[in-house]
N, C-alpha and C positions, 0 to 999 in steps of 0.2 A: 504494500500500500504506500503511495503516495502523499507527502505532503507540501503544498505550493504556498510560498510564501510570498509576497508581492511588493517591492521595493521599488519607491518611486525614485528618480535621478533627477539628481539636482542641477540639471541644466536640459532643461525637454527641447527638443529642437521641434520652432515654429511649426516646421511644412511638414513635419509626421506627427499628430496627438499622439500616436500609440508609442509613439521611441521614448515615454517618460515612463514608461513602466517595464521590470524588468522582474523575470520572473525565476528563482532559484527552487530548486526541486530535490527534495532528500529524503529520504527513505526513512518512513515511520516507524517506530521501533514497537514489538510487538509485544504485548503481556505474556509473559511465562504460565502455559496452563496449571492450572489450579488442582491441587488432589483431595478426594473425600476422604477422611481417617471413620474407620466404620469400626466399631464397637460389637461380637459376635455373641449371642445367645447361648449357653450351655448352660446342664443340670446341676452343674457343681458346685459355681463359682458362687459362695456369698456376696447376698445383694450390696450387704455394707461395706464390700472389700469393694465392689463396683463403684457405688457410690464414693468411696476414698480414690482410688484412680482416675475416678472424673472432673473431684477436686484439687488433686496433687497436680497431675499432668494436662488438663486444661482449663485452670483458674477459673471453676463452676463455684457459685453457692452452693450449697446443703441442698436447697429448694430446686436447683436449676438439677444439678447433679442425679437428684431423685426421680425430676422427670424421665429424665434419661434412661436412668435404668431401669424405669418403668416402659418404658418402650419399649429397648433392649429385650428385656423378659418376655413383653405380651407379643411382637412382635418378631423378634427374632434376630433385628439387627437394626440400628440406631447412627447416624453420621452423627461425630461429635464433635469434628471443627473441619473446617477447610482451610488447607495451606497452599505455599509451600512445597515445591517435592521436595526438596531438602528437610523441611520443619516436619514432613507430614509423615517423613521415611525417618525420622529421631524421634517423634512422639512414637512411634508403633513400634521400635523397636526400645524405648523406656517403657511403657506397659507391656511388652511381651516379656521382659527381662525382670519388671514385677514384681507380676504374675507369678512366672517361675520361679522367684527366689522366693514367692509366699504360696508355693507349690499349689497352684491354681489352675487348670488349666484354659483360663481366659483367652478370647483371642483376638486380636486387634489387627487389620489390614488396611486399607489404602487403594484407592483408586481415579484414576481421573477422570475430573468433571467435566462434564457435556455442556 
């Protein structure tokens, strides 16, 4: 994608209107796609331990956090921030490592938004 910038000159020559305008053209720099951090369902994992992971590693309230993993449960799977591929492949790999250190077997993945 294009974008045209349009700079007038400061000396327009009479017998052309159009030679006072001079047009520079540079290449729009693109947003970096964005990734969904998904939060996964299982029979295991204590809700309250969910809830603590949604407040450690995505700065949720008690209240926001709970919704969540009320989703999470009824549903099966929950987006719980969008980043980042870099933020979003560090958040999933801080909750998968956890998890596992508080032998849960929770599961956190990553995907990119449409």
């Amino acid at each position: 994608m294009l974008e045209h910038q349009w700079i007038m000159s400061d000396k327009p020559d009479d017998d052309d209107p159009e030679s006072s305008v001079l047009v520079q053209t540079r290449p729009k720099t693109k947003r970096p796609p964005l990734y969904k951090v998904l939060l996964l369902n299982d029979d295991y994992t204590p809700m309250e331990f969910v809830v603590h992971v949604l407040e450690r590693f995505f700065s949720m309230t008690h209240a926001q956090a709970f919704e969540i993993m009320l989703t999470v449960h009824k549903k099966g799977v929950a987006v719980v921030g969008v980043f980042s591929h870099e933020i979003a492949e560090t958040k999933v790999g801080q909750v998968m490592d956890f998890a596992r250190r508080h032998q849960h077997p929770l599961q956190c993945t990553m995907e990119r938004e449409e």
